[in-house]
KEKE-3310 file (N, C-alpha, C; in steps of 0.2 Angstrom, whole numbers, plus 5000, padded with zeros to 4 digits):
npx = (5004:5002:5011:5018:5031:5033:5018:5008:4995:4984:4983:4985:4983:4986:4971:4971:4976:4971:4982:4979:4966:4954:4937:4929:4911:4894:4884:4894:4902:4894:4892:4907:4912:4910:4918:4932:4928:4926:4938:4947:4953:4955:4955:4965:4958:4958:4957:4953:4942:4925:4920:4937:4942:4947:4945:4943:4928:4922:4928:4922:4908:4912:4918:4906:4896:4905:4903:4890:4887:4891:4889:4877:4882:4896:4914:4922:4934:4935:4948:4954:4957:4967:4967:4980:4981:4985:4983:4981:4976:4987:4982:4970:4976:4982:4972:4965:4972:4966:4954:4953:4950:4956:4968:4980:4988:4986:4999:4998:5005:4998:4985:4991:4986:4969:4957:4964:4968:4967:4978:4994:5003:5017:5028:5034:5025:5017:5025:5022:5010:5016:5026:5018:5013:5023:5027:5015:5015:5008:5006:5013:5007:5012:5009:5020:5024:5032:5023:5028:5027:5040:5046:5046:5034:5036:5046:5043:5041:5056:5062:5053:5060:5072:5070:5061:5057:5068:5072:5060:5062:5075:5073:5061:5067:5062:5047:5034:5032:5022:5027:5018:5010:5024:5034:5046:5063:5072:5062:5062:5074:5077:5067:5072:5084:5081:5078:5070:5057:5054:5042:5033:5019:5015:5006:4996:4994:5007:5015:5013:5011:5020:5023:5018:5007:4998:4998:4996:4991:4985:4975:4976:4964:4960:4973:4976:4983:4988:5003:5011:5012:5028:5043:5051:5061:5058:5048:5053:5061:5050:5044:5055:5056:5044:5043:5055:5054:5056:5052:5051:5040:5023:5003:4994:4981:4977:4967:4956:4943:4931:4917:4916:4911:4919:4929:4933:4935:4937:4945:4953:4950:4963:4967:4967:4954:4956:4949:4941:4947:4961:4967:4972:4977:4989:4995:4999:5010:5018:5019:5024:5037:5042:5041:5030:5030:5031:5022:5013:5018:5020:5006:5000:5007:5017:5013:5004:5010:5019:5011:5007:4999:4988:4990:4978:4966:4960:4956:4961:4958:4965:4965:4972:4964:4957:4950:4940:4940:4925:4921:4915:4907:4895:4890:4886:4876:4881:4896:4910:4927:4935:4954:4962:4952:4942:4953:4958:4963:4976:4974:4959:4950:4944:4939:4934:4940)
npy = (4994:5014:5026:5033:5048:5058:5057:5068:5070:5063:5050:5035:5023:5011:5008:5017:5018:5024:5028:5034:5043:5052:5048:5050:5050:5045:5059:5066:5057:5052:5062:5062:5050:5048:5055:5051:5036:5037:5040:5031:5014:5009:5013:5015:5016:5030:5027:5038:5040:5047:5039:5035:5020:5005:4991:4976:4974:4985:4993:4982:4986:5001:4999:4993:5008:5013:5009:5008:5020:5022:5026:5019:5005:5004:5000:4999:4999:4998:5000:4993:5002:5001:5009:5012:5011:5017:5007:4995:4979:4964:4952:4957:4962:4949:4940:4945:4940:4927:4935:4945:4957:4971:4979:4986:4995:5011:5024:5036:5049:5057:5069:5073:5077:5079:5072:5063:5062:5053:5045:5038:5039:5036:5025:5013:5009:5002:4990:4979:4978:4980:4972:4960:4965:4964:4952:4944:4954:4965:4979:4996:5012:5029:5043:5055:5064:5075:5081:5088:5104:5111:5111:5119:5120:5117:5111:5098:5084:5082:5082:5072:5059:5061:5057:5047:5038:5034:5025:5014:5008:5002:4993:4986:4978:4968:4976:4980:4999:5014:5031:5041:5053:5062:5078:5085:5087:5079:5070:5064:5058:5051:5038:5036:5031:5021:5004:4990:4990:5000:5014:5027:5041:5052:5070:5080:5091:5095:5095:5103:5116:5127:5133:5148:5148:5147:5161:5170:5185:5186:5177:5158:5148:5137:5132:5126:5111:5097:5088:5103:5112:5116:5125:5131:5124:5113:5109:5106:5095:5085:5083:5079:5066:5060:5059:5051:5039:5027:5015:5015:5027:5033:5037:5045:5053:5062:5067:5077:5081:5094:5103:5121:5129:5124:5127:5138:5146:5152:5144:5136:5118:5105:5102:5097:5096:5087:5076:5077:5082:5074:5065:5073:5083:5078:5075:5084:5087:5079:5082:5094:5091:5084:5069:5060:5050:5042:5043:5032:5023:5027:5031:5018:5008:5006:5009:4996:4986:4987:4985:4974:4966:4963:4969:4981:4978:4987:5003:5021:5034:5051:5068:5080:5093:5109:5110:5117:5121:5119:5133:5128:5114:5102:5097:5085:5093:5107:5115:5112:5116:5113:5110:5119:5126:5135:5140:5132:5120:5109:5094:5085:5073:5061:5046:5029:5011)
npz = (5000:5002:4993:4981:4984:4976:4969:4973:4975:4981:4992:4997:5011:5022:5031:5045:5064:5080:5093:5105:5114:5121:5123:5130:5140:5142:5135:5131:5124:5115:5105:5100:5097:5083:5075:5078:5075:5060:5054:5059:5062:5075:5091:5106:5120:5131:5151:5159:5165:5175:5188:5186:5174:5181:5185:5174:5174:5172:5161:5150:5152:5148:5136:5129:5131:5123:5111:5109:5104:5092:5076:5067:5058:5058:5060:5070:5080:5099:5109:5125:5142:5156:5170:5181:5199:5216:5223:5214:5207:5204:5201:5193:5180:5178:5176:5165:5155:5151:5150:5142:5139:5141:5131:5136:5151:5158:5168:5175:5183:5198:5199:5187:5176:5166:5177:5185:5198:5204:5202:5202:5216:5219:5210:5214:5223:5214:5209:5210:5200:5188:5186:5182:5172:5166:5163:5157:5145:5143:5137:5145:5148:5147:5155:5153:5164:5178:5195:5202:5214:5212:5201:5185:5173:5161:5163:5166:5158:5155:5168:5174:5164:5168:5183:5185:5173:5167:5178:5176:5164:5170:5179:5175:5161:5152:5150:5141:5135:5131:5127:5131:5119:5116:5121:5119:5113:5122:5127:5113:5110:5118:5118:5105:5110:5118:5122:5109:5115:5117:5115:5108:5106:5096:5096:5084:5086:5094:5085:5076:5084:5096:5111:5109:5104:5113:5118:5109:5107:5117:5131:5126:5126:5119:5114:5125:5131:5141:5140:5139:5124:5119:5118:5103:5097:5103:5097:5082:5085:5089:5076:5068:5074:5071:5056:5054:5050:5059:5068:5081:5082:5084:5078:5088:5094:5106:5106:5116:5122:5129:5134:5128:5136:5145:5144:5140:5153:5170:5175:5166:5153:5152:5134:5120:5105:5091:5083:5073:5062:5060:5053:5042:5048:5052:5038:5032:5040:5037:5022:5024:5031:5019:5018:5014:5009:5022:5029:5030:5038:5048:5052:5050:5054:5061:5075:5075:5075:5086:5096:5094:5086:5073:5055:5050:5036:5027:5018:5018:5010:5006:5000:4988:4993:4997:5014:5025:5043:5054:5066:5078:5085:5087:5101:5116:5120:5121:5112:5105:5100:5090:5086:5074:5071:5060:5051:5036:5027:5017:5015:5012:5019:5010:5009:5015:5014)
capx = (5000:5006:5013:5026:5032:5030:5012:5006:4986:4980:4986:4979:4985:4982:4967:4975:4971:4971:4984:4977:4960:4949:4933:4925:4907:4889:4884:4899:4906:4890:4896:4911:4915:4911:4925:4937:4929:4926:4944:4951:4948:4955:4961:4967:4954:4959:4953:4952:4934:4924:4928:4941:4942:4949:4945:4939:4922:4922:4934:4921:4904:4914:4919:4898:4895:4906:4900:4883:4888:4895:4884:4877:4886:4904:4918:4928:4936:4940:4955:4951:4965:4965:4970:4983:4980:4993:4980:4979:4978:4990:4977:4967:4981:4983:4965:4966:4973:4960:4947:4955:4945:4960:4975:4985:4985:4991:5001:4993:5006:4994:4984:4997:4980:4961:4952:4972:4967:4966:4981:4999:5007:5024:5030:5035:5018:5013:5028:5018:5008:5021:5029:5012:5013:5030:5025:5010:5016:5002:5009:5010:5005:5013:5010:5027:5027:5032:5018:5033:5025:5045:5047:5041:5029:5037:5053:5040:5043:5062:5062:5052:5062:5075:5067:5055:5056:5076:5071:5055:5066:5081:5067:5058:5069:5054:5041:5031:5032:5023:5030:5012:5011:5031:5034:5054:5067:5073:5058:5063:5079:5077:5063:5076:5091:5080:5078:5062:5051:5049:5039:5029:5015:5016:4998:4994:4994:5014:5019:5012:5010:5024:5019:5019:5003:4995:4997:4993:4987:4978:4980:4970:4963:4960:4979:4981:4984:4994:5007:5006:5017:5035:5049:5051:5066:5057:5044:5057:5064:5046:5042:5062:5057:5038:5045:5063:5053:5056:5046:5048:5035:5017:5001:4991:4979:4976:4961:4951:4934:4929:4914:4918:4912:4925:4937:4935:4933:4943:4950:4952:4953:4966:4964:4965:4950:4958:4949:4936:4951:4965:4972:4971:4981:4994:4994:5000:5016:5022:5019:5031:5044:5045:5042:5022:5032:5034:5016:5007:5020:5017:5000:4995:5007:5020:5007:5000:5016:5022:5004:5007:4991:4986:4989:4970:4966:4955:4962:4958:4962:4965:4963:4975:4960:4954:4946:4939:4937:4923:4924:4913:4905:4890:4890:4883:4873:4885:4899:4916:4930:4938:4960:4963:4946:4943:4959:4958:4968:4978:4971:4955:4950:4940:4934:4938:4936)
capy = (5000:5018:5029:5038:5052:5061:5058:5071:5073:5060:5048:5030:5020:5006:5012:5018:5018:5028:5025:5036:5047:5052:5048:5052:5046:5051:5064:5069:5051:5049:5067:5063:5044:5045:5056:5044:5031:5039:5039:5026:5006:5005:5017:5015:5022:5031:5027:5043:5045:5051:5037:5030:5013:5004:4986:4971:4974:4994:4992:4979:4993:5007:4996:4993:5012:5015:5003:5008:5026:5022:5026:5014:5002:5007:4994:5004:4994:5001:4995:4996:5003:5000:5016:5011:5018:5014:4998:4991:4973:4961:4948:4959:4961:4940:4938:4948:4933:4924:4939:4948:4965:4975:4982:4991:4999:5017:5027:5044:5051:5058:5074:5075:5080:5077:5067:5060:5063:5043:5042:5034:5045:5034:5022:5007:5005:4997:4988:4972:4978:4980:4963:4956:4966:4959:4942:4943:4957:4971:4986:5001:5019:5031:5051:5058:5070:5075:5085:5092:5110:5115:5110:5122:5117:5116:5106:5093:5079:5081:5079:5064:5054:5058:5053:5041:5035:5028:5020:5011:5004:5000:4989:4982:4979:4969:4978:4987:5005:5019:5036:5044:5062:5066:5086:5087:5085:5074:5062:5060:5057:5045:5035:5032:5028:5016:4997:4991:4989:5007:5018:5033:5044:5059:5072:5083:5098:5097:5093:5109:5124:5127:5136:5153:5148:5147:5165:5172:5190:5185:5168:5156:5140:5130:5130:5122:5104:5092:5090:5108:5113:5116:5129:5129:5119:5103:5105:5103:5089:5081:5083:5075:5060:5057:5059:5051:5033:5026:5012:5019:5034:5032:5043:5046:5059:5062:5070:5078:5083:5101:5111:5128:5133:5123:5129:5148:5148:5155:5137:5131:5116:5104:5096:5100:5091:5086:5070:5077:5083:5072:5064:5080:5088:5075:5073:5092:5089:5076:5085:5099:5088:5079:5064:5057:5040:5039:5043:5026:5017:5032:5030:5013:5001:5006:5005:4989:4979:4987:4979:4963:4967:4963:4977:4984:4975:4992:5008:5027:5039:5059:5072:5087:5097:5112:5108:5119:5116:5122:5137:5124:5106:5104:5087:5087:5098:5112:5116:5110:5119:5109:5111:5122:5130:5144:5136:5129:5113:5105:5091:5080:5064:5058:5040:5022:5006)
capz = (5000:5002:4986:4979:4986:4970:4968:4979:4974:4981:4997:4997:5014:5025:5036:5052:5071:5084:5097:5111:5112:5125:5119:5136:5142:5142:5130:5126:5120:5111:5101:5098:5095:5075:5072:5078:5070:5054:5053:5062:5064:5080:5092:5113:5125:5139:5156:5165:5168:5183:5189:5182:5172:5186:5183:5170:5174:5171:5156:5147:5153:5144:5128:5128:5130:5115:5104:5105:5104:5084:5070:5062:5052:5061:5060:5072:5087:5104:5114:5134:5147:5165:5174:5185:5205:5220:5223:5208:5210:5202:5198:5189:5176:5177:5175:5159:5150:5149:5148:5134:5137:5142:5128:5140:5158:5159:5172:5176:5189:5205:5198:5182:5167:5169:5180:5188:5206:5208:5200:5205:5220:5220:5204:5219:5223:5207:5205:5208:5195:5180:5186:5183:5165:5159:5164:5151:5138:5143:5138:5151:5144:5151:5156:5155:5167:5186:5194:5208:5211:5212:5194:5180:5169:5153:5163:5168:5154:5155:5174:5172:5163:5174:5189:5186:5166:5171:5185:5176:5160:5171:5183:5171:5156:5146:5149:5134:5138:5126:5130:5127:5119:5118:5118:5119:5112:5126:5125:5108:5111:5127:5115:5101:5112:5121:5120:5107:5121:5123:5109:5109:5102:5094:5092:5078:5090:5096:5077:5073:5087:5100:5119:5107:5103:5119:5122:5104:5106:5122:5133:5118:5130:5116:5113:5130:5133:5144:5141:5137:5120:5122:5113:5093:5095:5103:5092:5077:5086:5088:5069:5064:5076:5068:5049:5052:5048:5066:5072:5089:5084:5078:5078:5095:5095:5112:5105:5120:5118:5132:5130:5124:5141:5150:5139:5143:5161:5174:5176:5159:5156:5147:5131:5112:5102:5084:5079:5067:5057:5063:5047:5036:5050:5053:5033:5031:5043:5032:5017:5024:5029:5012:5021:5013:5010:5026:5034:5029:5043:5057:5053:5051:5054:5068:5082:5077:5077:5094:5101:5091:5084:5063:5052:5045:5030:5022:5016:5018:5002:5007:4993:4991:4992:5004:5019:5030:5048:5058:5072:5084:5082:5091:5105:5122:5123:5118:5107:5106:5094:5085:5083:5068:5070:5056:5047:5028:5028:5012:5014:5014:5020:5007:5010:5019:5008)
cpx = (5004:5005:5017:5027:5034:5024:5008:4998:4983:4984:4981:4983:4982:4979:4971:4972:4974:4977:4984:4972:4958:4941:4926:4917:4901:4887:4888:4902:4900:4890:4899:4914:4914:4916:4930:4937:4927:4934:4949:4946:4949:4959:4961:4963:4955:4955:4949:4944:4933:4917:4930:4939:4946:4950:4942:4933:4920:4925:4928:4914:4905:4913:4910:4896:4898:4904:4893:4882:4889:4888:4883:4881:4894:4906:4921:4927:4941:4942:4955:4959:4961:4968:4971:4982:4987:4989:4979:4982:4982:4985:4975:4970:4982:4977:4963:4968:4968:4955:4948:4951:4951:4965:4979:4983:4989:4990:4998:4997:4999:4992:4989:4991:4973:4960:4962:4971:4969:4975:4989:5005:5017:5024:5031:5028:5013:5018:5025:5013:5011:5026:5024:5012:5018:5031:5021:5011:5012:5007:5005:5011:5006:5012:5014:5028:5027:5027:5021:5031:5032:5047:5043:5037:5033:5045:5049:5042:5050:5064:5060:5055:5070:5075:5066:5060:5062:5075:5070:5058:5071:5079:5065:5060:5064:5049:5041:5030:5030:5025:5024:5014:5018:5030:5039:5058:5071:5070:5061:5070:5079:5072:5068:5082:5088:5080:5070:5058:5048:5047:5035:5024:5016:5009:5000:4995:5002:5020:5017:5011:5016:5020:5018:5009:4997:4993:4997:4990:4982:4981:4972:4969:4963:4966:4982:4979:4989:4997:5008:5015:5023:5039:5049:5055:5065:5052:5046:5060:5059:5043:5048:5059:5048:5038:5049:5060:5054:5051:5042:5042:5031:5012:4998:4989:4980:4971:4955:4948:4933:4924:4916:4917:4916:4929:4940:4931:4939:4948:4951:4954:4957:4963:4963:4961:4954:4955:4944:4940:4959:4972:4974:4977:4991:4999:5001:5008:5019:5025:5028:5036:5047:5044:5035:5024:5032:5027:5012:5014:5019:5011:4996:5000:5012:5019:5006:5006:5019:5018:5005:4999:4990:4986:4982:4971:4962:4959:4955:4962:4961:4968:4967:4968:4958:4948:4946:4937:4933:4925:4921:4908:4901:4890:4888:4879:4874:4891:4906:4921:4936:4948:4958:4955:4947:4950:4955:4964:4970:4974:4964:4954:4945:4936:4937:4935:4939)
cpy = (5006:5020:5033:5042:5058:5062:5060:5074:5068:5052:5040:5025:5016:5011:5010:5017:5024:5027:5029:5042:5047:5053:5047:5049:5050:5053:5066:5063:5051:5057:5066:5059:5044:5049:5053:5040:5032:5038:5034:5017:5003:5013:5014:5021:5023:5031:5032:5045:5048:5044:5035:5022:5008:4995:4982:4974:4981:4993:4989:4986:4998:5006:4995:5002:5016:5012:5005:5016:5030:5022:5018:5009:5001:4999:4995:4998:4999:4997:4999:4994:5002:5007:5011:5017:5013:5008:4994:4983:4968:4956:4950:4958:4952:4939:4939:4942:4930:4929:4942:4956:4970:4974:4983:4994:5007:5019:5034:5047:5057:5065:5077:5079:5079:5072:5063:5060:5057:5039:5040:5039:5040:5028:5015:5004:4999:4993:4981:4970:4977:4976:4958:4959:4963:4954:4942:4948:4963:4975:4992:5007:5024:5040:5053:5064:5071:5081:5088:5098:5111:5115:5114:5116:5114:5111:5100:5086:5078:5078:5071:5059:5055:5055:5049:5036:5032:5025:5014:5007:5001:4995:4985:4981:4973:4973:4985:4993:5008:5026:5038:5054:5066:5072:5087:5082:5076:5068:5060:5055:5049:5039:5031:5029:5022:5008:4997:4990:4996:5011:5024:5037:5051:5064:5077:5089:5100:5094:5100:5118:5122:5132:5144:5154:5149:5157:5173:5177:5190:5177:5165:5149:5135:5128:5127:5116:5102:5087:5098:5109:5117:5123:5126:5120:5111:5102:5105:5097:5083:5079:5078:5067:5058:5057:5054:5041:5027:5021:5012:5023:5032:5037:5042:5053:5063:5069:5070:5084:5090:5104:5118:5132:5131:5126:5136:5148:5152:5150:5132:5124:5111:5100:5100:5093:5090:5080:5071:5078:5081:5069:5070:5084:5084:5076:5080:5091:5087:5078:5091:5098:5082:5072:5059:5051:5038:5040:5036:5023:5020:5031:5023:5007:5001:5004:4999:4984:4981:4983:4976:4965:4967:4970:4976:4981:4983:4998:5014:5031:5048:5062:5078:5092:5102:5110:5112:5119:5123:5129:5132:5119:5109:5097:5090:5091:5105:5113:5113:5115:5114:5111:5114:5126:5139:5145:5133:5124:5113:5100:5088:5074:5064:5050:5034:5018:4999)
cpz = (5000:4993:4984:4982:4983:4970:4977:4979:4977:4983:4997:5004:5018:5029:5043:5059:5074:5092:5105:5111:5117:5122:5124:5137:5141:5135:5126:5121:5114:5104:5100:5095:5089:5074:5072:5073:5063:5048:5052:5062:5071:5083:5103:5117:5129:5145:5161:5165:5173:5185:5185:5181:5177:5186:5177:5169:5171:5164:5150:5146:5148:5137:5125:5125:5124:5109:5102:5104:5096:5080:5067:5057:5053:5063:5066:5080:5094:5108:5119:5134:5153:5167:5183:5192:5210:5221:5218:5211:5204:5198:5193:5180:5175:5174:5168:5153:5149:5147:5141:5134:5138:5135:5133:5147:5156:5166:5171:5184:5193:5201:5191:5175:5172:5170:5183:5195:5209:5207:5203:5210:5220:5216:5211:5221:5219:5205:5206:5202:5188:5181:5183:5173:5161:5159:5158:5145:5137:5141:5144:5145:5150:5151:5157:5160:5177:5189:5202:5208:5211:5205:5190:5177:5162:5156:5166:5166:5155:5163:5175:5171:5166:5181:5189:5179:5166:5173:5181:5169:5165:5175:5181:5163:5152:5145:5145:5135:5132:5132:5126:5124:5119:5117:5115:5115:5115:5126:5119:5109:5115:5122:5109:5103:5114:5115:5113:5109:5123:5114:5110:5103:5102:5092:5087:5080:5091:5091:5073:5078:5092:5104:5115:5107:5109:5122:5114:5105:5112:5125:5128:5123:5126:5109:5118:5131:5137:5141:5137:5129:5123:5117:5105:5094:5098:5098:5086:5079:5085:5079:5067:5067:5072:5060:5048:5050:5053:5066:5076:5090:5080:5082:5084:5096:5100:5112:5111:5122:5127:5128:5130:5132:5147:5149:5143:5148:5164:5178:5170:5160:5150:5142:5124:5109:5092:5082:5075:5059:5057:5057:5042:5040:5050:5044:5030:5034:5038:5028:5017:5025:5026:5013:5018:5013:5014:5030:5033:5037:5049:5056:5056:5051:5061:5075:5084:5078:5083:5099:5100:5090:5077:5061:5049:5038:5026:5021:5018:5015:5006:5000:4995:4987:4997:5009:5024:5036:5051:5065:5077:5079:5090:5094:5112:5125:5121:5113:5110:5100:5095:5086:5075:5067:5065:5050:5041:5028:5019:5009:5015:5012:5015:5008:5013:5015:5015)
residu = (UNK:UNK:UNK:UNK:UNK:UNK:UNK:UNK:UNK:UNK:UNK:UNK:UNK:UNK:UNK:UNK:UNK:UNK:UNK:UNK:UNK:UNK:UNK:UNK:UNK:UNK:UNK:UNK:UNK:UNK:UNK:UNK:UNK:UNK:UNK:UNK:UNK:UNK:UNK:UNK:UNK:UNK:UNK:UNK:UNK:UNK:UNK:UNK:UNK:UNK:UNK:UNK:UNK:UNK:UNK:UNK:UNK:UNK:UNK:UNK:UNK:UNK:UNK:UNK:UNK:UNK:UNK:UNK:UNK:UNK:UNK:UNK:UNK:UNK:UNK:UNK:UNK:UNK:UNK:UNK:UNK:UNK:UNK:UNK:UNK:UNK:UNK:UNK:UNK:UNK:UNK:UNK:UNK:UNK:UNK:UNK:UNK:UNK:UNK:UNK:UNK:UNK:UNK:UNK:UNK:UNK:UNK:UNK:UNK:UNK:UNK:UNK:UNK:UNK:UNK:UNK:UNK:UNK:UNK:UNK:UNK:UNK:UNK:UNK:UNK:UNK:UNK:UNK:UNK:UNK:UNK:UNK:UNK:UNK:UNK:UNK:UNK:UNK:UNK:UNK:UNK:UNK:UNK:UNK:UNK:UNK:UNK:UNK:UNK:UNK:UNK:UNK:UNK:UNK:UNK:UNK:UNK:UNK:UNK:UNK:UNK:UNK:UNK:UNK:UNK:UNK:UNK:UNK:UNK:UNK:UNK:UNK:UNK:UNK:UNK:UNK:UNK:UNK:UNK:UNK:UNK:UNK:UNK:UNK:UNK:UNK:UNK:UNK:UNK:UNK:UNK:UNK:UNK:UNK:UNK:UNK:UNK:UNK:UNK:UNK:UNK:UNK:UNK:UNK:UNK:UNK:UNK:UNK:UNK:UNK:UNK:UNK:UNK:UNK:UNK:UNK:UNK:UNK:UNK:UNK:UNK:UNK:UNK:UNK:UNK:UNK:UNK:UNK:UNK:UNK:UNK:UNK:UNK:UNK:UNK:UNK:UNK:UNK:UNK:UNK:UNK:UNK:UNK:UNK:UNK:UNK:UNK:UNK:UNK:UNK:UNK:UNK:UNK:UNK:UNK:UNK:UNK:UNK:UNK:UNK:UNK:UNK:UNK:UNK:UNK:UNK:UNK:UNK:UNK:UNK:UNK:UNK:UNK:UNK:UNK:UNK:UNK:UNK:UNK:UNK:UNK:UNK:UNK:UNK:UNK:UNK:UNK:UNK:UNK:UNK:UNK:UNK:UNK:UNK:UNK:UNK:UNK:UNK:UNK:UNK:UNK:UNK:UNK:UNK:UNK:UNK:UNK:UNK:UNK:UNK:UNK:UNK:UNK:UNK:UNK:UNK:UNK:UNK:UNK:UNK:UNK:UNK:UNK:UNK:UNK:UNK:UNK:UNK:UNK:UNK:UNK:UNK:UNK:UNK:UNK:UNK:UNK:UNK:UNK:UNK:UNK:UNK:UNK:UNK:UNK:UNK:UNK:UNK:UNK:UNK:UNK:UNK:UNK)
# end
């Protein structure tokens, strides 16, 4: 599959997945879950509800709620996460072998993004947990950041993998590790130097705005996310590492969905929505660094062989054509704005076969 790198009108590649989304609950899930799957044939559900996915049982309930949440006729498969807490029980994790409902668990250092409050105050806690994952191959999904108020914001990922993300390879030298959402340089770096057990997602948003954006003529909330964007110069390093053809780096939205009036409060909150526009936007980096041969393997095939998981037998064609995106999308009740709102894109997605 794939195409030249010359022929630039008209993109045909293996249908791709999603390797991390929030695709939240309720009304808002039931807004928001087609654009995923319009796109995608598989994508990693994150667990941080209210409450968190926690065990088996919760984890199967959700993958219900999303299911019946899909349009009509939708092939689209989600892949449940355990949201690890400092009690997570080992079992559960064993018990998964036979049940087969869980993908992955992910790490959510303690208050680190939304809905994290539950999440893991000290990495030792769980080591019974991610003994229990490199025994059976779960991959862990992990939030790279330290949530030390004495640590700036923008030094938070780098700290991390001093602190912790050392440790947590040098501990568990099988265990599957994505480094979710890299920002820096650093993460890229520490991603490529590592063993092939460790791999990482890259979104559409810190492939394309740096912290500049965030404060654009005014402070702009639906330019903040966690990990929040970094300096030009990581996010030139993060575009070299999502182009350079790497197996380490594949796509991960971390498309999450806010109403318009979470957004502009006087406590915004985090989270850029890109999955109405998700391929079109990634589609656009490539393009710019001369790389299109190289988006069918970050797209659609990187991911699935770090899961051990079949490449997608269907395809999905993108048109270099204008595509304009909405200022707001309408879900729950209220509005959501979209990433690139008010922008005119390169490309679009034209169809899935």
């Amino acid at each position: 599959m794939g195409t030249s790198p010359n022929v630039t009108d008209r993109l045909v590649i293996r249908r791709p997945d999603d390797w991390h989304v929030h695709l939240r609950d309720g009304a808002m899930l039931e807004g928001v879950a087609r654009y995923t799957a319009r796109q995608f044939a598989r994508a990693i559900v994150m667990p941080n509800l209210d409450p968190p996915v926690t065990g088996i049982a919760a984890a199967d309930a959700y993958r219900g709620r999303i299911m019946a949440a899909l349009p009509a006729g939708s092939d689209f498969t989600p892949l449940m996460t355990l949201y690890l807490t400092d009690r997570v029980d080992p079992a559960e994790i064993m018990r998964n072998v036979e049940e087969r409902v869980l993908t992955a668990a992910k790490l959510y250092p303690a208050n680190a993004t939304t809905n994290s409050a539950h999440g893991v105050t000290d990495l030792t806690n769980i080591y019974p947990a991610l003994e229990a994952m490199q025994r059976t191959g779960m991959p862990l999904l992990v939030h790279g950041e330290v949530t030390d108020p004495e640590v700036d914001v923008f030094d938070r990922e780098k700290v991390f993998i001093d602190r912790v993300f050392s440790v947590l390879v040098r501990d568990f030298p099988e265990l599957r590790i994505v480094f979710e959402h890299i920002t820096t340089a650093e993460a890229a770096d520490f991603v490529a130097g590592s063993g092939t057990n460790v791999a990482a997602t890259i979104t559409p948003q810190h492939l394309i705005i740096n912290r500049n954006a965030i404060f654009a003529g005014g402070l702009r909330p639906h330019a903040y996310c966690l990990p929040v964007a970094k300096r030009e110069h990581h996010r030139q390093a993060i575009r070299r590492a999502a182009t350079s053809g790497s197996p380490k780096f594949f796509l991960g939205t971390d498309s999450a969905p806010h109403g318009v009036e979470r957004k502009e409060s006087g406590c915004g909150c985090a989270g850029i929505f890109n999955a109405p526009f998700a391929l079109e936007s990634y589609v656009q980096v490539f393009e710019e660094e001369d790389a299109l041969g190289r988006f069918e393997a970050f797209a659609s095939e990187n991911g699935a062989r770090f899961y051990r998981l079949p490449l997608n037998e269907g395809t999905v064609t993108l048109e270099r054509a204008e595509a304009t995106v909405p200022q707001r999308l309408a879900a729950a009740g209220t509005d959501v704005v979209p990433f690139h709102a008010g922008e005119t894109l390169r490309w679009r997605f034209a169809d899935a076969a």
